[in-house]
N, C-alpha and C positions, 0 to 999 in steps of 0.2 A: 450274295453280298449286295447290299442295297448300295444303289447308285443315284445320285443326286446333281442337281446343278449348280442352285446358287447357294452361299454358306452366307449369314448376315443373323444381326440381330436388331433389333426392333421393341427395347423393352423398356419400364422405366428411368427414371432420372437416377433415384437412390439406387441402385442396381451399380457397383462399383465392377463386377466381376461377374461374367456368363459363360460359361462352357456348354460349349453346343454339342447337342445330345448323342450325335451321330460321327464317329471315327474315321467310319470307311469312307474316302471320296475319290473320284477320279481324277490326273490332269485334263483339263478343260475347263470345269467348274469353276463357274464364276462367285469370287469373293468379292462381297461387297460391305466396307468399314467407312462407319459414320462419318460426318466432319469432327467430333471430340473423341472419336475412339480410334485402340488400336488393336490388330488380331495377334496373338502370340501364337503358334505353333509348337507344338509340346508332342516329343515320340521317346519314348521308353525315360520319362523324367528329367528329359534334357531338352531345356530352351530352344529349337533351331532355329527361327527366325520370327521377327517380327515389323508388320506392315502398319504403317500408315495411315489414315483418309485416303478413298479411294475405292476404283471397283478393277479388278483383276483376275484377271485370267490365268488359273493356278499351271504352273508350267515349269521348267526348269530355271527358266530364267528369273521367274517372279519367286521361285523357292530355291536359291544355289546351296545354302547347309542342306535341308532337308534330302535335298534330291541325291547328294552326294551319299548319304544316310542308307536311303532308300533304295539305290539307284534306277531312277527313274528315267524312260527312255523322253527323248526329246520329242515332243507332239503326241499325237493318236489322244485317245481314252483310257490308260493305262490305269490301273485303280492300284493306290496307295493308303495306310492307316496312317492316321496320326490324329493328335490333338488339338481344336481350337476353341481358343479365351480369347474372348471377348473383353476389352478393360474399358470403362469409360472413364475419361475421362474431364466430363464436363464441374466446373465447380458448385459443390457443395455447400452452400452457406448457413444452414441451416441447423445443424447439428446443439443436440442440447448437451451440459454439462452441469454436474453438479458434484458436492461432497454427499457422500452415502452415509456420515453420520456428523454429530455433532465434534468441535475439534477444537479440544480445550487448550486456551491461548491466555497467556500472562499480559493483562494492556500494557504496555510500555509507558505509558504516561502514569497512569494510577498503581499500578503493580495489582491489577486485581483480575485474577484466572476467570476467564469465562466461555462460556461453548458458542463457538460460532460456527456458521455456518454459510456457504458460499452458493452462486449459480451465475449461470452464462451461458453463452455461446459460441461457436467457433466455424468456420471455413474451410474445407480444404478441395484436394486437390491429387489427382492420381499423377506425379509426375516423370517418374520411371517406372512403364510397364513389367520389365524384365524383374528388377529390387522387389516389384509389389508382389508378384506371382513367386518369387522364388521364397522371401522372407514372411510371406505374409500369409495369404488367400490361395497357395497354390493347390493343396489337397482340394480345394471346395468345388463343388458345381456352382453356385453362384455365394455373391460377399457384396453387404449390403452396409448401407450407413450404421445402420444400428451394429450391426457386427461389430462394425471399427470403432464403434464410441465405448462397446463393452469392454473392447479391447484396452483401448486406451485409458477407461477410465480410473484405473489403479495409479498410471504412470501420471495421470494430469493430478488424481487428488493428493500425490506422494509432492510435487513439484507446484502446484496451489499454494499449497499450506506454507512448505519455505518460503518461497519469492513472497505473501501476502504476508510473513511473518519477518519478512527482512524487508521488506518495504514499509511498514507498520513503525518498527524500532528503528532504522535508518533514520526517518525521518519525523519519529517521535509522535506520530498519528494515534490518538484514539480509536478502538475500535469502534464505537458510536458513534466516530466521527468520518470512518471509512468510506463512506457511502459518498462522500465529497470528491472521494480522491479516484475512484473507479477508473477514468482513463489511465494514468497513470499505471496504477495498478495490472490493469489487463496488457500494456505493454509490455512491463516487466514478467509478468509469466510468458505473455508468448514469445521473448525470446531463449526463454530459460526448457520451454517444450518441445522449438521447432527442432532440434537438433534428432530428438527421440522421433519424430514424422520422418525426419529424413533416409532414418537408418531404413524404414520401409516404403521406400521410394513416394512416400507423399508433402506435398508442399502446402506447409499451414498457410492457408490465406489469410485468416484473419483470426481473433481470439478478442473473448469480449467479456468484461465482470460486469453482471448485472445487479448483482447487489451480492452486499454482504452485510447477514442480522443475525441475531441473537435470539432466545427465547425471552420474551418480556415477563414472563413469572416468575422467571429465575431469580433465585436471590443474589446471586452473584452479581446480576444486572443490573439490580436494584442498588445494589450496595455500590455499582459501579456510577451509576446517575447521580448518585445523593453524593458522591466526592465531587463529580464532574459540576453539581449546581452549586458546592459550596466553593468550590474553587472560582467559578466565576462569580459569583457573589463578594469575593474577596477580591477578584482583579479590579471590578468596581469598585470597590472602599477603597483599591489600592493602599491592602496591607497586608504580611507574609501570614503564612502559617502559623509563626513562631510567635508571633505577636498574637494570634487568633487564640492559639494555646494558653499565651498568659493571660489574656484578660478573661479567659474560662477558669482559670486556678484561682484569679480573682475574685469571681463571683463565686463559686464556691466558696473561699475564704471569708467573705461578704454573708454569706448565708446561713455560717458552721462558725459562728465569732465567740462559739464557748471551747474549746477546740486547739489545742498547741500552747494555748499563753502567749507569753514577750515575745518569746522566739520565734512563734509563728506571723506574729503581729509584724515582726522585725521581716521576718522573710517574706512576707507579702507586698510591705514597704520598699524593699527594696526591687520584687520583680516590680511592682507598679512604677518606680523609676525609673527603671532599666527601659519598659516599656513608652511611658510616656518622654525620654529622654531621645529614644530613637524617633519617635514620632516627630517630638518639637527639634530633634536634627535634622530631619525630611524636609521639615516644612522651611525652616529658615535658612535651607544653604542656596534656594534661589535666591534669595533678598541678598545675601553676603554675595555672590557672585556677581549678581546685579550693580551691589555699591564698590564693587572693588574689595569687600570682604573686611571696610574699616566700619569700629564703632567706637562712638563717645566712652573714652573711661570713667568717665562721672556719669550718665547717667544711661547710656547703650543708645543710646540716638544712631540708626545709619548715618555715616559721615559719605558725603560724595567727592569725586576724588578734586584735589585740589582746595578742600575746605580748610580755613586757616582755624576758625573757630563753629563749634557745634554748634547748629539750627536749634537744640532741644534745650539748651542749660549754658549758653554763653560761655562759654568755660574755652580755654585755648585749649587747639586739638596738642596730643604729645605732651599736655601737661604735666601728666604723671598723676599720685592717688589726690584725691581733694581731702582737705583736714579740718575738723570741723574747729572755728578761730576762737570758739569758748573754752573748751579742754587741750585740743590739737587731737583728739583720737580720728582715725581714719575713716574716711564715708564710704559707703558702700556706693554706687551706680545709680543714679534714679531716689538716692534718701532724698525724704525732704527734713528730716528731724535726725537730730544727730544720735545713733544707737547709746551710747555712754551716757551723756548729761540729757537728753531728751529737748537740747534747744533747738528752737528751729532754723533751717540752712535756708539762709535769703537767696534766692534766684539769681545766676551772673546775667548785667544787664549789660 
């Protein structure tokens, strides 16, 4: 039976988990565990205790489950089997993360499916030895970063793609325009992940999106950019869609004038009304709010408030229609010649 003194490990950073090579040891033996590590002792699959930072002197008192286990006599060089794991844990921040394939997503803003595609980084942290050995790393002689990222990586790409797909449509974000919102972003998965670290005793430290893109050949993507530049091409001219639509039926109409007849001539007349109607609504309801929303009935002059008579045509405000004094037929707003007899309407001075 091989007999030894000091049990310790002395191994890399990424090294979350060490099981040292040798079972048999006697009480005496000195245990010596890092300042970030702790030793678990492990005999026939069952946890008996676990130490601290620190160096130790393996003994009844420093081992009270085990020894009861074993029953081990107080002092001497008594030789005992058992298990020890080594856990580190110092923080890890270094860990890479990404989607293992493309992950076709509807933009919220344009409704147009595109394949994206996500990466980052993330932190953690071994923070119950006993959780991490029993649910995790416990069959292994040693468990490494990479181990637990392989691990993980199904649980983060399944919970990625929700939280980046409900943070996206929450708040009405383009995917092309994701890359702005990245803080944001990476806090809402890591709190949507830590819960999954927990159940295997590890404490997510940090969680980070470093970008999220697209294939730029894609035609999807293409087609997603060319809505995203005529929409803002249109927040500049400041005007809708619906209106961008008519004045395209327009020119078409414009271009195809042999095409429909009256009735088309008719339906085109009245979308170009509809259209420049809403347009010259837009424009004139600052003026109207401006003056208090009164105008000249003779001839549309803004009136400002308090006016007894129109700045534009002398005429008394509240007059009522004006008539023209040669027939009496009624004027329009701004005539200067009377529609009926064709005389002309002399200026109120």
């Amino acid at each position: 039976m091989a007999l030894f003194q000091v049990i310790k490990y002395d191994g890399p950073a990424h090294v979350l988990l060490w099981r040292h090579p040798k079972s048999d040891m006697t009480t005496g033996s000195r245990l010596v565990v890092g300042p970030a590590q702790t030793a678990v002792f492990i005999r026939g699959g069952v946890i008996c205790d676990v130490l601290g930072p620190g160096t130790y002197t393996l003994s009844t008192a420093n081992l009270p489950i085990l020894s009861a286990l074993v029953n081990l006599p107080f002092g001497g060089k008594s030789p005992f089997s058992a298990e020890v794991f080594f856990v580190n844990k110092l923080d890890v921040l270094d860990i890479k993360w990404g989607t293992a394939r493309h992950i076709q997503l509807q933009d919220p803003v344009c409704h147009v499916v595109i394949p994206l595609r996500a990466f980052g980084q993330f932190g953690i942290r071994v923070a119950d030895s006993r959780r991490f050995l029993e649910c995790l790393a416990g069959a292994s002689r040693s468990y490494t970063t990479r181990d637990l990222s392989d691990f993980f990586r199904g649980v983060m790409s399944s919970h990625i793609v929700e939280e980046l797909s409900k943070y996206l449509l929450e708040k009405k974000v383009c995917f092309l325009e994701a890359n702005a919102h990245l803080t944001e972003i990476g806090a809402g998965v890591s709190q949507a992940v830590k819960p999954f670290f927990q159940n295997y005793g590890i404490e997510l430290v940090h969680f980070r999106v470093s970008s999220v893109n697209a294939p730029e050949g894609d035609a999807s993507v293409r087609r997603l950019r060319e809505v995203l530049d005529r929409r803002h091409e249109m927040d500049v001219l400041q005007y809708s869609y619906q209106q961008d639509r008519s004045f395209d039926i327009l020119q078409e109409a414009a271009q195809n004038p042999g095409t429909g007849g009256d009735a088309a001539g008719l339906g085109v007349g009245a979308a170009l009304g509809s259209v420049l109607s809403g347009m010259a609504k837009d424009t004139l309801q600052p003026a109207a709010i401006s003056s208090g929303g009164a105008f000249c009935a003779c001839c549309g002059k803004a009136l400002a408030p308090g006016d007894a008579f129109c700045p534009g045509c002398g005429r008394p405000v509240g007059g009522g229609t004006a008539h023209c004094k040669n027939c009496g037929a009624a004027l329009q707003p701004g005539s200067h010649f009377c529609g009926k007899c064709g005389r002309e309407i002399p200026p109120m001075g």
